[in-house]
LUMBA-626157 format. One record per residue (C-alpha): residue number from 1; x, y, z. Coordinates in nm, 2 decimals, m for minus. Last residue first. Layout:
! residues N
> NUM|X|Y|Z $
...
This chain:
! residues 551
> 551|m2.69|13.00|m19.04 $
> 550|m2.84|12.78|m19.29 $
> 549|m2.59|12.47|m19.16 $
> 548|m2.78|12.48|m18.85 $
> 547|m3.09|12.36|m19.02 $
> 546|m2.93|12.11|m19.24 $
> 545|m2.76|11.95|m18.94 $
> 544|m3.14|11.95|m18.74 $
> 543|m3.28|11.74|m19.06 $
> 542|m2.97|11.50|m19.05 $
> 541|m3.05|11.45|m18.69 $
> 540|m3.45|11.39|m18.78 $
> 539|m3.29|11.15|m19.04 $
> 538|m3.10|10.93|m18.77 $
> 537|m3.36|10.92|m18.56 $
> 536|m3.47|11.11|m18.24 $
> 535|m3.38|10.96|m17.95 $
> 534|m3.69|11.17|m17.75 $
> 533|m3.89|11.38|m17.96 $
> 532|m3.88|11.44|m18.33 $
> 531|m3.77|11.80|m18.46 $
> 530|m3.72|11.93|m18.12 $
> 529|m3.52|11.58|m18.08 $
> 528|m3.34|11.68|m18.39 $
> 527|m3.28|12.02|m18.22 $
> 526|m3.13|11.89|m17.90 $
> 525|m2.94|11.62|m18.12 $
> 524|m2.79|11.87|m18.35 $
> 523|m2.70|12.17|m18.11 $
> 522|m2.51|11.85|m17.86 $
> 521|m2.30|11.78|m18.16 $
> 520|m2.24|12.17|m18.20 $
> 519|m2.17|12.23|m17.81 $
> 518|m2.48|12.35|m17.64 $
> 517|m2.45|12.56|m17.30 $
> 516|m2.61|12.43|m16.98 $
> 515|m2.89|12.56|m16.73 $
> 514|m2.94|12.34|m16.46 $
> 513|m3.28|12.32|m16.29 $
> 512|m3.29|12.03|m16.00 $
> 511|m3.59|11.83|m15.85 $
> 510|m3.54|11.57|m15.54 $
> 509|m3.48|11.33|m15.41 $
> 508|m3.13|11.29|m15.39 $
> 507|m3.09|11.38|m15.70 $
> 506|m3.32|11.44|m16.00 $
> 505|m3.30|11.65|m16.31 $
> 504|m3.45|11.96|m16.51 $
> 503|m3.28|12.08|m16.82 $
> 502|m3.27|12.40|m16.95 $
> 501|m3.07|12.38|m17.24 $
> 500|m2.87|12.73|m17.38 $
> 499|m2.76|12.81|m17.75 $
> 498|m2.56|13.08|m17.89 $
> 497|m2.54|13.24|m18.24 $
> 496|m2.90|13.06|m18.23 $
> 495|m3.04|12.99|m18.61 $
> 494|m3.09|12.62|m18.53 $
> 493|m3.37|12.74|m18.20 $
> 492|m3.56|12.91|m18.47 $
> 491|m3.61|12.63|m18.74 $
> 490|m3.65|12.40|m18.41 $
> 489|m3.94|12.61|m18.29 $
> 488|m3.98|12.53|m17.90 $
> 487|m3.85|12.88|m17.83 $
> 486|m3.72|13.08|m17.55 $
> 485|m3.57|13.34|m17.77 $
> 484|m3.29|13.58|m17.59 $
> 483|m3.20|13.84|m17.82 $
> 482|m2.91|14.07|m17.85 $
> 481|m2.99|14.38|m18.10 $
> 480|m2.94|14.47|m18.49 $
> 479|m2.82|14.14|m18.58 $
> 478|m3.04|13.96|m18.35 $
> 477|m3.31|14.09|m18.55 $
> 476|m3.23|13.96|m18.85 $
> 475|m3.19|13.61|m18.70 $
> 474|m3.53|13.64|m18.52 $
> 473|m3.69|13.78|m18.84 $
> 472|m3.51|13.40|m19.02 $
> 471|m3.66|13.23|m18.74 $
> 470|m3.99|13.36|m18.75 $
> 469|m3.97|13.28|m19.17 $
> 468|m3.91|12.91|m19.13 $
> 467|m4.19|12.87|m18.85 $
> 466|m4.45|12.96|m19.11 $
> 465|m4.26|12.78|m19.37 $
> 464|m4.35|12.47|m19.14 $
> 463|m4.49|12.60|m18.76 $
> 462|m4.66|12.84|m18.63 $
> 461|m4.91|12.86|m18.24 $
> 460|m4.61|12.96|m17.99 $
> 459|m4.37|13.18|m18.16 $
> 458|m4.34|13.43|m17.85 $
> 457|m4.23|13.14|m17.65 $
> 456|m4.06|13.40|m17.38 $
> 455|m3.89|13.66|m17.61 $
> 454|m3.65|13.88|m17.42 $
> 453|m3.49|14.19|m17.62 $
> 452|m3.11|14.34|m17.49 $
> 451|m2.98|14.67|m17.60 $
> 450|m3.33|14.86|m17.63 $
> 449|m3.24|15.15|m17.91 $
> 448|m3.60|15.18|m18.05 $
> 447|m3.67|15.23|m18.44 $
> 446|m3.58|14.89|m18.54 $
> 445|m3.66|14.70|m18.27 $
> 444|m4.01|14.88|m18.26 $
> 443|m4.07|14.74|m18.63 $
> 442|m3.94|14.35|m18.49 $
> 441|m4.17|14.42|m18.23 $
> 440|m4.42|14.50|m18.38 $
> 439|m4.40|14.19|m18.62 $
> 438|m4.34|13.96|m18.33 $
> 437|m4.61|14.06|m18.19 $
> 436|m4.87|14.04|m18.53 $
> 435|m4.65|13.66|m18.57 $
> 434|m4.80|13.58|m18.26 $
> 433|m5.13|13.71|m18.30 $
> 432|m5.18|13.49|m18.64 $
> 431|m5.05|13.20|m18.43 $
> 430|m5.35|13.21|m18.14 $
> 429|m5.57|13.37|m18.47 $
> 428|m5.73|13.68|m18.53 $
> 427|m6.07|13.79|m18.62 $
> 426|m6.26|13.96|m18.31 $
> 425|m5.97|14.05|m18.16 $
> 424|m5.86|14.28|m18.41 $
> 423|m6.15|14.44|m18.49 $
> 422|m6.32|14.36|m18.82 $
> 421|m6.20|14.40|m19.19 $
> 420|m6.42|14.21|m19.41 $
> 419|m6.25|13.92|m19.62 $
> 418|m6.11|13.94|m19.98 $
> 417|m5.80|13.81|m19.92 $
> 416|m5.76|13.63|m19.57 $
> 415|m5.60|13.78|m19.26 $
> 414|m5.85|14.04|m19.20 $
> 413|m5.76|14.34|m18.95 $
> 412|m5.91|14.64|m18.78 $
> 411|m5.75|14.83|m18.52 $
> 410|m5.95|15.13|m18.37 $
> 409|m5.77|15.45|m18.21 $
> 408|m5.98|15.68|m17.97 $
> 407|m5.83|16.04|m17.98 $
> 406|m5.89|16.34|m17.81 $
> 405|m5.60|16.34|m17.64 $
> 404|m5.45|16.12|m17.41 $
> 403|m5.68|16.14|m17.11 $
> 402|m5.94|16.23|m17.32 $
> 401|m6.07|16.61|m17.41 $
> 400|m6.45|16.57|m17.58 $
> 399|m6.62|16.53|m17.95 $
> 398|m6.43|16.25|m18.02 $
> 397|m6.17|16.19|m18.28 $
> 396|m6.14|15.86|m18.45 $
> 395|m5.78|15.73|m18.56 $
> 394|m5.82|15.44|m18.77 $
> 393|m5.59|15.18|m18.81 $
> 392|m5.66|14.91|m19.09 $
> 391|m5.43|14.63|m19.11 $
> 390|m5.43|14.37|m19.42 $
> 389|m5.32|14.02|m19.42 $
> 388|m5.28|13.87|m19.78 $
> 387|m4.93|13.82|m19.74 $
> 386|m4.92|13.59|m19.46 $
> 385|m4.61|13.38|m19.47 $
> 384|m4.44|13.55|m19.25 $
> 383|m4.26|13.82|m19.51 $
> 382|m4.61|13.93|m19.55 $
> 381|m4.69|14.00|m19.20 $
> 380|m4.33|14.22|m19.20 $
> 379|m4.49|14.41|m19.53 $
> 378|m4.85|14.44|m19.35 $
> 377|m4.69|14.57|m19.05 $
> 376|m4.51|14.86|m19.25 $
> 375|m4.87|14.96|m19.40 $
> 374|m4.97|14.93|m19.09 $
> 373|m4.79|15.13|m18.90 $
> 372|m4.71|15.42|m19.23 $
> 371|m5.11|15.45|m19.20 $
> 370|m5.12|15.48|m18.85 $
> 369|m4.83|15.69|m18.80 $
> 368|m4.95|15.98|m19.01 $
> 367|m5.34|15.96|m18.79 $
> 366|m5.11|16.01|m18.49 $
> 365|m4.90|16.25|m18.62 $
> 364|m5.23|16.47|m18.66 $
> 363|m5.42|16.35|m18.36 $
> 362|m5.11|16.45|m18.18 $
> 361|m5.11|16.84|m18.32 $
> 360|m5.50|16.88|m18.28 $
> 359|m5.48|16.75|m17.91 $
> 358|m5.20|17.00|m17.85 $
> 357|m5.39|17.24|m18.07 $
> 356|m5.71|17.19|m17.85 $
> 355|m5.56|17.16|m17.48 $
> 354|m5.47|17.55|m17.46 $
> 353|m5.80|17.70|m17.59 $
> 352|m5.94|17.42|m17.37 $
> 351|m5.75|17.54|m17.07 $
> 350|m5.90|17.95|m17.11 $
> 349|m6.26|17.78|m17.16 $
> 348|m6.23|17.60|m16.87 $
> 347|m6.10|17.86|m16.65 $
> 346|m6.39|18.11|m16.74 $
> 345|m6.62|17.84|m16.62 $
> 344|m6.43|17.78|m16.30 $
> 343|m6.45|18.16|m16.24 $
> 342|m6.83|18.16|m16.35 $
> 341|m6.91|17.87|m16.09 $
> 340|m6.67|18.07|m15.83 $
> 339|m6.90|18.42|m15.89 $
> 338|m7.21|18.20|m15.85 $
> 337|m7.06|18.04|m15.52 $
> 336|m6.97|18.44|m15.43 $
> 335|m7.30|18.53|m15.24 $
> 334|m7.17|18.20|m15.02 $
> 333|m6.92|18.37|m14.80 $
> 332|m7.16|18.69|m14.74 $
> 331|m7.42|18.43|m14.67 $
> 330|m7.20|18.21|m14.41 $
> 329|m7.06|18.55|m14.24 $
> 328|m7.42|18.69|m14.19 $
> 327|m7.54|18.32|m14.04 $
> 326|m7.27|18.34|m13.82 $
> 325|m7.38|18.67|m13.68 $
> 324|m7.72|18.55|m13.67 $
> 323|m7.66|18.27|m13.49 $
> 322|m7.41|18.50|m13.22 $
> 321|m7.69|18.76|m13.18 $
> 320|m7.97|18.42|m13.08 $
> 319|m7.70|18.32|m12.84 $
> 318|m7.67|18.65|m12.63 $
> 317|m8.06|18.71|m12.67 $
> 316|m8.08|18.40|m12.41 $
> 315|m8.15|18.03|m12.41 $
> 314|m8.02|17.89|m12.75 $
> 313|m8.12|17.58|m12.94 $
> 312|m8.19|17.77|m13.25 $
> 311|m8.53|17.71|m13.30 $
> 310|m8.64|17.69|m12.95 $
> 309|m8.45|18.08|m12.92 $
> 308|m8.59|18.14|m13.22 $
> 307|m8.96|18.05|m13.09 $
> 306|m8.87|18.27|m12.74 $
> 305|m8.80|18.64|m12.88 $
> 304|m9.16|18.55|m13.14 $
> 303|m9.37|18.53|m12.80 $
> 302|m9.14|18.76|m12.61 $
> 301|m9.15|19.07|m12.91 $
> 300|m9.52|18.96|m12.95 $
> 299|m9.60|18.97|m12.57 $
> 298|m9.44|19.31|m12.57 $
> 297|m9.61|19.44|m12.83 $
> 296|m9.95|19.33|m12.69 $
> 295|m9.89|19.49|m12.33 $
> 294|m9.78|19.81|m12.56 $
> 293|m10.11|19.83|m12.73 $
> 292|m10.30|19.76|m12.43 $
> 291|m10.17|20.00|m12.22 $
> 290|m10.22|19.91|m11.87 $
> 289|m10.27|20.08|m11.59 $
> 288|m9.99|19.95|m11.35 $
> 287|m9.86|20.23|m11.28 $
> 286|m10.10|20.40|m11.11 $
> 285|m10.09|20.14|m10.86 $
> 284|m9.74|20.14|m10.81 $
> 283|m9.81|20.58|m10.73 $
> 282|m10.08|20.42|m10.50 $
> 281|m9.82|20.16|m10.34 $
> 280|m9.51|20.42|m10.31 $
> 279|m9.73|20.69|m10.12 $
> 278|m9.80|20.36|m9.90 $
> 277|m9.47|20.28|m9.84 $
> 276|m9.38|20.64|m9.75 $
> 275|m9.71|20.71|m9.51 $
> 274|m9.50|20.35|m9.32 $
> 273|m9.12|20.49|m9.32 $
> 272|m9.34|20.85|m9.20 $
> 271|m9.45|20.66|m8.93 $
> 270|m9.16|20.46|m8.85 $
> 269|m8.95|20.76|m8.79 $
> 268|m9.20|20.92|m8.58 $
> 267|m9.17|20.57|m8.38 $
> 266|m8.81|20.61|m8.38 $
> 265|m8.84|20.96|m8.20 $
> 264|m9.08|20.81|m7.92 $
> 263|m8.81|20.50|m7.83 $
> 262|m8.57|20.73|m7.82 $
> 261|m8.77|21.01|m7.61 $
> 260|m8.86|20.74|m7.38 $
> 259|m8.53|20.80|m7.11 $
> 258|m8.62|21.15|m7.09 $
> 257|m8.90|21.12|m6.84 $
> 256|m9.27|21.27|m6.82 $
> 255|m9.23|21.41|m7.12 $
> 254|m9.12|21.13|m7.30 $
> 253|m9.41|20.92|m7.16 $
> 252|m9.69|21.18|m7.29 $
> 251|m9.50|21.15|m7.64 $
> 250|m9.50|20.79|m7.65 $
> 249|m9.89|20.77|m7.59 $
> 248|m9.94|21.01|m7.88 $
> 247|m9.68|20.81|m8.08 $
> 246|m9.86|20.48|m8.01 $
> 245|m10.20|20.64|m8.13 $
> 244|m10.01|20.73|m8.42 $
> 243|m9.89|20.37|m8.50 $
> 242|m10.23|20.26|m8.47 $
> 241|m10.36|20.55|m8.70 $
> 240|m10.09|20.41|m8.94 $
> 239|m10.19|20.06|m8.91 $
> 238|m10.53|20.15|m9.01 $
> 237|m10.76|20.07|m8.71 $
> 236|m10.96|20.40|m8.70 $
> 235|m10.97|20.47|m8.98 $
> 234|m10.82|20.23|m9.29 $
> 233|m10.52|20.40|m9.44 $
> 232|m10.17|20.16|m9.38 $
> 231|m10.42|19.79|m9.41 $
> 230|m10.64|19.95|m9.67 $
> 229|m10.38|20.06|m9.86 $
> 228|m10.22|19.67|m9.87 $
> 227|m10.58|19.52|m9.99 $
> 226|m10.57|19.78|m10.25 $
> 225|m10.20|19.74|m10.32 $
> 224|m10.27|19.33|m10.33 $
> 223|m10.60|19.38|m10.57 $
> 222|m10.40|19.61|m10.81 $
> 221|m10.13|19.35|m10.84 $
> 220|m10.40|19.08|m10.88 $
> 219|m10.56|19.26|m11.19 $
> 218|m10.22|19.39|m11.36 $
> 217|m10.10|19.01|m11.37 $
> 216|m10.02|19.03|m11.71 $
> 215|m9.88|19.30|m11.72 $
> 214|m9.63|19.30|m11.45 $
> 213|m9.54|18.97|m11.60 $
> 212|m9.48|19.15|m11.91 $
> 211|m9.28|19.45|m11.79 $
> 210|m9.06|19.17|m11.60 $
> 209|m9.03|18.97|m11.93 $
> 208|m8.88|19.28|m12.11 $
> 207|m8.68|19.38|m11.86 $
> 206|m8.50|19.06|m11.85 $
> 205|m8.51|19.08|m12.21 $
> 204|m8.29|19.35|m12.31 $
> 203|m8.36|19.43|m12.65 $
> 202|m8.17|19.69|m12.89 $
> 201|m7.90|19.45|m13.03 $
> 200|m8.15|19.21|m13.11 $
> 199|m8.34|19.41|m13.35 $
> 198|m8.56|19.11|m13.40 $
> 197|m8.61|19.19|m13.75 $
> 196|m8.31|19.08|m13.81 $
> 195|m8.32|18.77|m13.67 $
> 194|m8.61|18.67|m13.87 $
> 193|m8.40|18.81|m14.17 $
> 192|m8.08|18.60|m14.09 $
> 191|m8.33|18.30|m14.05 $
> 190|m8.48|18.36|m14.42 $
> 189|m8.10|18.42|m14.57 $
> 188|m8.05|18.07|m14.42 $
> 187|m8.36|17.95|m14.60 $
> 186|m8.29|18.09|m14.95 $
> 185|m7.84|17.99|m14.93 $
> 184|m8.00|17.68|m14.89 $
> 183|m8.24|17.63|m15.16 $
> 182|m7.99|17.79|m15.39 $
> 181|m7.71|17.59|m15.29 $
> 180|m7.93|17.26|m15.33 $
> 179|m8.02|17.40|m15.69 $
> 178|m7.63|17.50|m15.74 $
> 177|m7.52|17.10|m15.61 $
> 176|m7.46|16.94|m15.93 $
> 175|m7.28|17.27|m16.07 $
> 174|m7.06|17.33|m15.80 $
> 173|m6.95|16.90|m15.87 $
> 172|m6.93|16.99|m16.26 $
> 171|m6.73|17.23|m16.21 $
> 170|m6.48|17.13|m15.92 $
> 169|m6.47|16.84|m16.18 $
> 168|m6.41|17.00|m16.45 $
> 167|m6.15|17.25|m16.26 $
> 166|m5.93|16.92|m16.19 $
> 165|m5.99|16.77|m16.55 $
> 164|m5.83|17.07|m16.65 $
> 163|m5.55|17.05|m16.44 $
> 162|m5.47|16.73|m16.57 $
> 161|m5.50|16.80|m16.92 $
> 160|m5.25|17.05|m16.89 $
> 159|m5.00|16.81|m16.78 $
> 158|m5.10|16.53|m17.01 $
> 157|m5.13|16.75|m17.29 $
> 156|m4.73|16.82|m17.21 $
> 155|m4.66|16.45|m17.19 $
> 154|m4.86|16.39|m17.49 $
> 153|m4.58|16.64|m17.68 $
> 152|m4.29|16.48|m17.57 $
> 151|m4.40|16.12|m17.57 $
> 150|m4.58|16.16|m17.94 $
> 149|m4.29|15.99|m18.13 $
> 148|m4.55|15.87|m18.41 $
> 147|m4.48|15.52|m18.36 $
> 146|m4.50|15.52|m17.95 $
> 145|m4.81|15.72|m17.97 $
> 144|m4.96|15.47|m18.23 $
> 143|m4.79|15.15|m18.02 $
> 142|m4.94|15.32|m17.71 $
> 141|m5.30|15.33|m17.88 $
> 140|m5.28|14.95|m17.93 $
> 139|m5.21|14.87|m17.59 $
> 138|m5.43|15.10|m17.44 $
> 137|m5.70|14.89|m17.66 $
> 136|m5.64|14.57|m17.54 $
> 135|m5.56|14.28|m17.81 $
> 134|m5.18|14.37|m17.74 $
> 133|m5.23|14.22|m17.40 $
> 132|m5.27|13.88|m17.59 $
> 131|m4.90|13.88|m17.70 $
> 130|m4.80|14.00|m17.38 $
> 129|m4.91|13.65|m17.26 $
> 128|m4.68|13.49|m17.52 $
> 127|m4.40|13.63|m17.39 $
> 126|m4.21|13.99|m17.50 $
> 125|m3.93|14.14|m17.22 $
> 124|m3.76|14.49|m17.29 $
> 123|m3.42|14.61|m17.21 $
> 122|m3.16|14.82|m17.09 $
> 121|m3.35|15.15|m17.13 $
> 120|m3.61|15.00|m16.86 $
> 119|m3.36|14.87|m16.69 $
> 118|m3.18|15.20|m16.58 $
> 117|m3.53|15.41|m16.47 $
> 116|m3.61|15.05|m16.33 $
> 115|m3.30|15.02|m16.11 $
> 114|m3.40|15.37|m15.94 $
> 113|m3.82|15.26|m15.90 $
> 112|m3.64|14.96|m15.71 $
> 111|m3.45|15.13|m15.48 $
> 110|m3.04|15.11|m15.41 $
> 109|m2.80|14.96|m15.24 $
> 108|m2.42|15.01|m15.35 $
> 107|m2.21|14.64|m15.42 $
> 106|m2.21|14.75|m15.78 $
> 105|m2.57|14.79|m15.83 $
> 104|m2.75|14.66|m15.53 $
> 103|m3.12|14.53|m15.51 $
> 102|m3.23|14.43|m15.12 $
> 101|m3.53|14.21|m15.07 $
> 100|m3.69|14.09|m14.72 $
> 99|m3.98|13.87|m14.73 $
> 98|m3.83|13.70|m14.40 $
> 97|m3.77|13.42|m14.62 $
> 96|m3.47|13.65|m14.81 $
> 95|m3.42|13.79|m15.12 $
> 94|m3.11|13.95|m15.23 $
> 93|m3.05|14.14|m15.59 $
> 92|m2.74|14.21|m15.76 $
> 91|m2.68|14.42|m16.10 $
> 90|m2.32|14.47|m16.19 $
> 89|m2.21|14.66|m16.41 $
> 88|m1.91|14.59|m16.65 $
> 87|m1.86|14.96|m16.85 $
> 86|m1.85|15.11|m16.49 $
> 85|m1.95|15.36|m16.31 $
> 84|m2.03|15.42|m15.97 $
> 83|m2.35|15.56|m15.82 $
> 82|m2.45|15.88|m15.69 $
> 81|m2.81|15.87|m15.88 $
> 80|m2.73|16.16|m16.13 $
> 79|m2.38|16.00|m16.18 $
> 78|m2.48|15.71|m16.29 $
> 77|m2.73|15.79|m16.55 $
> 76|m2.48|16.08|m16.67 $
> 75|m2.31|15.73|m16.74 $
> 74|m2.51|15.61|m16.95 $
> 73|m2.35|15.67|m17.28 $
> 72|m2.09|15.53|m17.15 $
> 71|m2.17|15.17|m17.30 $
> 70|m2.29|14.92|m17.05 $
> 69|m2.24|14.54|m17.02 $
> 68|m2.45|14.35|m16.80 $
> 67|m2.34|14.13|m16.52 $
> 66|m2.68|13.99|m16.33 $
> 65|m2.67|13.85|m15.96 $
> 64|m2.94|13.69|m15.82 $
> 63|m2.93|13.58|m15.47 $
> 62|m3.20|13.35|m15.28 $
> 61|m3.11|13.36|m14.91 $
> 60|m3.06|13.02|m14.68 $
> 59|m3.28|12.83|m14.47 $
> 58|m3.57|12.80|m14.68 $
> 57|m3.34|12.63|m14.95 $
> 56|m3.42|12.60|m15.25 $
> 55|m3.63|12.91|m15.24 $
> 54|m3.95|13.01|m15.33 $
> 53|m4.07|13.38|m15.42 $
> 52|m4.46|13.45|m15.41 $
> 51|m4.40|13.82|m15.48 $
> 50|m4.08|14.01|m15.54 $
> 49|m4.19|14.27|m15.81 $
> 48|m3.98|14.31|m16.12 $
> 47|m3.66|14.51|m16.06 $
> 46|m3.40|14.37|m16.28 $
> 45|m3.29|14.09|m16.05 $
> 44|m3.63|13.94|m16.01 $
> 43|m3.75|13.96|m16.43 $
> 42|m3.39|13.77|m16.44 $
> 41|m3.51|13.54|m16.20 $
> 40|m3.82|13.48|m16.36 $
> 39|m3.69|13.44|m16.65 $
> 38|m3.46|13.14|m16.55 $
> 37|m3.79|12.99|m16.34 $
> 36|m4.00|13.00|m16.67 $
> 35|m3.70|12.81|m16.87 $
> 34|m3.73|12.55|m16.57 $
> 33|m3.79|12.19|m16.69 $
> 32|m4.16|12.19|m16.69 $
> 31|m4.20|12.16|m17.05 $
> 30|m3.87|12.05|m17.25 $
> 29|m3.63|12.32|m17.29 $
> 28|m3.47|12.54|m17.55 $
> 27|m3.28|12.92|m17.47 $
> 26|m3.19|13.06|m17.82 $
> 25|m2.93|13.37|m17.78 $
> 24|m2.91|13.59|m18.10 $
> 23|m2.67|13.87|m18.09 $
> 22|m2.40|13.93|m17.85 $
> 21|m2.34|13.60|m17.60 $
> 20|m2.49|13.51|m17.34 $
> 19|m2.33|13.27|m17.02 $
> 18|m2.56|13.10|m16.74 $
> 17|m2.41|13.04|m16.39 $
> 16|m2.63|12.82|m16.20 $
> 15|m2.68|12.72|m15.79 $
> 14|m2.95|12.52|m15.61 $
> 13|m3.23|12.65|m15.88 $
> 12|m3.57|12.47|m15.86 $
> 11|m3.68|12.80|m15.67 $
> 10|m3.42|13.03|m15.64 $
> 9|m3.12|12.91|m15.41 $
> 8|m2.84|13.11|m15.65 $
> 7|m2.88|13.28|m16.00 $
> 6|m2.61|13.39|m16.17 $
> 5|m2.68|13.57|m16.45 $
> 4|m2.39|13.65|m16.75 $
> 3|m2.32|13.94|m17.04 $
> 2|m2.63|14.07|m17.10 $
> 1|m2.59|14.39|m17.33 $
């Protein structure tokens, strides 16, 4: 329970200290005087977002600091986030123009997703806006859930259903892409067999391209050693009859002196150097002959050699052997994309066997809920003044796993005897909605243990009996729970246990917010003039007495 706020250097705020009470708190206002600041700050202090915060001061620090009451039953709470207990906790928060925030409970620091595990249990907040976010879909289906007590068992088809979305789409995405694969897979198994047939391991092409140029310029080769033969055999002025008519003159020298037998033994030398070279040259020339079906294969093996080696980007056998080794490794990775497909497939079936009796089970409470939901709405509706209002919730299944089952849940309404039943949104009314939220909430209230429940002009859009019968569901309610009611309703604001003003004033200059708590003369003017306006009369104050005097 909310015991006090203090709320310092926020906005229109210099400095307040607001009071509640157990049960039903009524918080009245005229337009613009603040009551949207006040929640704000207490949204602020109990974890809301920080986002567009003003301050009274620029110069000084905005604090919020928030005493709430707390039974022991939270106290595992506590101790699971190192904290200190205490029946009087105390929630402060620290904003600064530096955009800097701080949250503490009990003078420790902690995170914001921390103080909202706590405040979440602590309590709930209900305006007008909320009102209209029950006309969404997600909305509805979360009342159903929350109706049915489905948060155990959707959790665990949440679970599973998020793996199985995982393999669906790894599924589907395989799937897309098989015809692609296939085409692929195809063209790279073609290069591997180009390669192949290569027999790259056995070719050396350096030898290769010199048996080819040989080949291939068999005619001038043959024309050279012919030319050459003639130069070494041709009588008499061959070179090696030249070089034997120099040994014949050599050998008369050396025998007339020693001193030429060198020069007469390395001609001999050169002679049989030069009968060498030209045994060499005719056994070259023989060759060269040429064997046309082997000149062919080898300008093949080159031709088709140098095209992959273009194709691949590659300048030797060395780089072709490595494309084709990689190309080997890619195909014998990719021979199992059908054998992953299947595996995904087999998965699928094995998590929809799992997924279909938890989806069976919450359709099941779900469609339970819905009929004691509506029927339980319709007797609340009835209570305000609308007992001809009839809610139909259907629970459709689809033929396909949802996020929350398989589950789409419709709400159809009709305020007016005899009319069609339609979706909600399409037939309901600004103050129709209001009492539908204040309805649900009433029924939530009843089955949820929430300490504290907000209501931010929640009653916006009835008035006469309507307004009557609000207030009387607000009274009953604050019996069960503490309620703080922002309300313009004087039939609400007169039922109160405890009543707050907002009130905005001017000083120096400038604009104030000060919160201050209603004596009973004070309760009978503020609610005549909700009655009546501005010095209301003497009846309108008579009106406001009666009002309080119901309590």
């Amino acid at each position: 329970m909310l015991s006090s706020l203090h709320i310092k250097n926020y906005a229109l705020i210099d400095e307040v200290f607001i009071d509640f009470s157990p049960g039903l708190n009524v918080i009245t206002g005229e337009t613009g005087s603040g009551k949207s600041v006040v929640m704000q700050a207490l949204q602020l202090v109990l974890g809301a977002r920080a986002e567009g915060v003003s301050f009274f001061d620029p110069e000084k620090k905005c604090i919020i600091e928030l005493n709430v009451k707390i039974d022991s039953t939270y106290r595992n709470w506590f101790e699971a986030n190192d904290l200190d207990y205490d029946q009087d906790c105390f929630i402060r928060r620290e904003l600064s123009k530096q955009a800097k925030s701080r949250l503490f409970i009990n003078d420790t620091p902690i995170k914001q997703s921390v103080l909202n595990s706590l405040t979440d249990e602590l309590l709930s907040f209900h305006s007008q806006h909320e009102s209209y976010g029950f006309l969404k879909p997600a909305e509805q289906f979360q009342l159903v859930d929350e109706f049915a007590a489905n948060k155990d068992l959707l959790t665990a088809y949440k679970e599973l259903h998020s793996a199985y979305k995982r393999v669906s789409d790894e599924w589907e995405k395989l799937s897309s892409k098989s015809d692609e694969f296939e085409r692929e897979w195809a063209y790279q198994l073609h290069l591997k067999k180009e390669l192949d047939e290569l027999n790259l391991d056995q070719i050396d092409q350096e030898s290769l391209e010199q048996q080819f140029n040989m080949y291939s310029q068999s005619e001038k080769i043959v024309a050279l050693i012919g030319e050459l033969n003639q130069k070494f055999e041709l009588e008499p002025y061959g070179l090696i009859d030249q070089l034997r008519s120099i040994q014949r003159l050599l050998s008369e020298l050396q025998r007339i002196s020693p001193i030429f037998l060198n020069l007469f033994e390395r001609i001999q030398a050169i002679i049989v150097e030069s009968q060498d070279i030209s045994d060499e040259l005719q056994s070259a020339l023989d060759a060269v002959a040429i064997d046309a079906n082997e000149y062919e294969e080898i300008s093949l093996r080159l031709s088709e050699l140098h095209r992959l080696q273009k194709k691949h980007g590659v300048s030797n056998c060395e780089g072709l052997i490595e494309k084709r080794d990689a190309l080997s490794k890619n195909l014998g990775t990719d021979q199992h994309f059908q054998d992953r497909i299947n595996g995904l497939e087999k998965q699928l079936v094995e998590l929809k066997n799992q997924l279909l009796p938890l989806a069976k089970e919450l359709s099941s409470n779900r469609k339970k809920a819905a009929q004691e939901l509506s029927a339980t709405i319709e007797e609340v509706l009835s209570s305000l003044e609308m007992p001809a209002a009839q809610l139909k919730i259907d629970v459709v299944q689809r033929d396909a796993f949802l996020t929350t089952g398989t589950d789409e849940v419709l709400f159809k309404f009709q305020a007016n005897k005899g009319a069609e039943l339609l979706d909600l949104k399409q037939v309901i009314s600004g103050g129709e909605l209001s009492r539908l939220a204040l309805a649900i909430q009433y029924i939530k209230g009843k089955s949820k243990a929430i300490p504290t429940q907000v209501f931010d002009e929640i009653d916006t859009g009835v008035s006469g009996e309507v307004a009557e019968r609000v207030a009387q569901l607000f009274e009953l309610m604050g019996k069960r729970h503490q309620l703080l009611v922002i309300t313009h309703l004087p039939q609400v604001a007169a039922k109160g246990s405890h009543h707050l003003k907002i009130v905005k004033t001017e000083a120096s200059g400038r604009s104030f917010t000060k919160v201050m708590k209603l004596s009973s003369a004070e309760r009978e003017r503020e609610i005549a003039s909700m009655i009546e306006g501005k010095n209301p009369s003497q009846t309108a104050i008579s009106h406001a007495r009666t009002l309080l005097a119901k309590r």
